[in-house]
N, C-alpha and C positions, 0 to 999 in steps of 0.2 A: 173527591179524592182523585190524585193522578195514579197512574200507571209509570212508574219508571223504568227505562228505557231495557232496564238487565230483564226485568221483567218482563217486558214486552220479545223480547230476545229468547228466555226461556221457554214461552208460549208459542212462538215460532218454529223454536226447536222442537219441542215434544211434538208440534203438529206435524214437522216433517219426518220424525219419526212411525210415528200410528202411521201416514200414508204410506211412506214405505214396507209397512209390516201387513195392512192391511191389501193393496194389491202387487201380486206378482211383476217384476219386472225382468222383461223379457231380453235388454241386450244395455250392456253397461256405457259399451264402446261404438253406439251404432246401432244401425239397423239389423234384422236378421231374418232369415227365409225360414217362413215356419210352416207356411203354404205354398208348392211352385206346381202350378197350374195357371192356364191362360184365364184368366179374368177380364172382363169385356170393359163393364164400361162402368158399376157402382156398388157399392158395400153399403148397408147400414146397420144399424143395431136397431132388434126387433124387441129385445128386452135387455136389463141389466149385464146379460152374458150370451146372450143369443143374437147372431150375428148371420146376416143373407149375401152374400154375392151373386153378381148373374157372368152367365158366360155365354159362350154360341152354341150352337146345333143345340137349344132348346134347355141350356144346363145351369142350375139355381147350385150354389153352395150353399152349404149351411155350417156353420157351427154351433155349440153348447157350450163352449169352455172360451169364449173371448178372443177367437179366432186359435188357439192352439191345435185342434185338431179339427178337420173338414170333411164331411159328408155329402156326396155328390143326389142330387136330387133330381131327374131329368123331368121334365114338366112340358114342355115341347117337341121342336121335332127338327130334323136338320133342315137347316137354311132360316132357323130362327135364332137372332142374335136378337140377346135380352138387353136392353139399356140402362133405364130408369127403375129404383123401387120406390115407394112412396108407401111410409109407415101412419098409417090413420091411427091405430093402436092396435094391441096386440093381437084384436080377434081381426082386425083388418088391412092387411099388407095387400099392394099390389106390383103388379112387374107391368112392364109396355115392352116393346121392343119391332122387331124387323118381321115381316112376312105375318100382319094382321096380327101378331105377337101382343094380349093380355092375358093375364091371367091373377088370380084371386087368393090368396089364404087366411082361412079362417082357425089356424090352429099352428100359431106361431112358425110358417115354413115348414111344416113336417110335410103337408099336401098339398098340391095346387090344384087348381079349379081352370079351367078355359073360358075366358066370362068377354070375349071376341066378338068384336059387331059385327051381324048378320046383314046382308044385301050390300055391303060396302067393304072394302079392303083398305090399307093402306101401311105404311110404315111408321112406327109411333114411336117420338124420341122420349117424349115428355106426359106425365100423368100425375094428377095432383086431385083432392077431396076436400070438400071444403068440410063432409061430415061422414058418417057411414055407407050413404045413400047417392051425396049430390057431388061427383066428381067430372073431371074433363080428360080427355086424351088426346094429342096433338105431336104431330110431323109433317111428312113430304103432305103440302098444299091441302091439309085436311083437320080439322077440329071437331071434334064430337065430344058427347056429353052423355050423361046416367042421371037418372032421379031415381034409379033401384038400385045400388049399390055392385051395378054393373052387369044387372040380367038383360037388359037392354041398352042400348044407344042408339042416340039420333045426330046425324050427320049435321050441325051447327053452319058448318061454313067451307068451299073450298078456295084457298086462297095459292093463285096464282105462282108459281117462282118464289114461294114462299118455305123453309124449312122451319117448324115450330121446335125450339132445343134443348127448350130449358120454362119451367111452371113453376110460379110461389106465391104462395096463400097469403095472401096480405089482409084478413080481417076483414070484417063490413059485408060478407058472404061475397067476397070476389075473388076470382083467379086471375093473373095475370101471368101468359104469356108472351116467350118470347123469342124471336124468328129473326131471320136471315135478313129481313127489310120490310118486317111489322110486328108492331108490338097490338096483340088482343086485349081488349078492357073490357071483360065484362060489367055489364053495370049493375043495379044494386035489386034488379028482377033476375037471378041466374037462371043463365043459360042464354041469352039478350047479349050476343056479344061484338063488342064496337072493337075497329080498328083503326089504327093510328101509324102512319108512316114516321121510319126514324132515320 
């Protein structure tokens, strides 16, 4: 049997009804400032209505309410400009950022953890997991790696005139980085990581 076309119009309709009843909308005509504070460099959503931003001198937002209202969480220290968060899931959120800048939460943003490679420094744009345990972190001419979900790291590679800026998990247990004038592949033993001129 078909679907006739009023039909298929009606179902349209009532759907865009329930969405709009279902969530709140915030501005008819446009955009609207519902948070005005400096935000650095990334937002993501940690659950259905819980939401992280990072900022400088060491400061994570948070929301509960879908970004309406924000709770400042200082988790660092000054001269740490947070970057990157990368949501594993909810028991596991991580931040990278400026001046040896990681850190860990294990209870959706409420608290952060300092989980910083030890004997090595450096500034970290980019940070991506491929599970709980096996993640990478990467910037100014440095790539390091975790097989404990961040209580340690081992310095992988330092590469040259390189900025690493941006990480995505591409399946097959690999990460892929990617840099100012090379792209990392690890290969399919993590933590073994190849690089490629682009």
């Amino acid at each position: 049997p078909c679907i006739h076309e009023s039909k298929i119009s009606e179902i349209f309709f009532l759907s865009f009804l329930l969405f709009q009843n279902t969530f709140p909308i915030l501005s008819q005509n446009g955009w609207e400032t519902v948070f005005n504070t400096y935000i650095s460099n990334d937002i993501k959503f940690i659950s259905s209505n819980i939401l992280i931003a990072t900022g400088d001198d060491g400061k994570i937002y948070r929301s509960t309410n879908t970004g309406l209202n924000w709770e400042l969480h200082v988790a660092g220290t000054n001269g740490q400009r947070f970057y990157q968060i990368f949501v594993f899931n909810q028991s596991n959120v991580f931040i990278c950022g400026f001046n040896n800048a990681v850190y860990k939460s294990s209870d959706l943003g409420s608290t952060w953890l300092n989980i910083r490679p030890l004997g090595f420094s450096g500034h970290y744009y980019t940070i991506s997991f491929l599970d709980s345990n096996n993640g990478v972190i990467a910037g100014e001419s440095k790539i390091a790696t975790t097989t404990n979900g961040g209580i340690n790291w081992e310095l992988k590679r330092q590469v040259q005139n390189t900025v690493f800026r941006g990480s995505y998990y591409s399946g097959n247990s690999s990460i892929i980085l990617a840099g100012d004038s090379s792209v990392a592949l690890p290969n399919r033993h993590y933590g073994i990581i190849e690089l490629s001129s682009d």
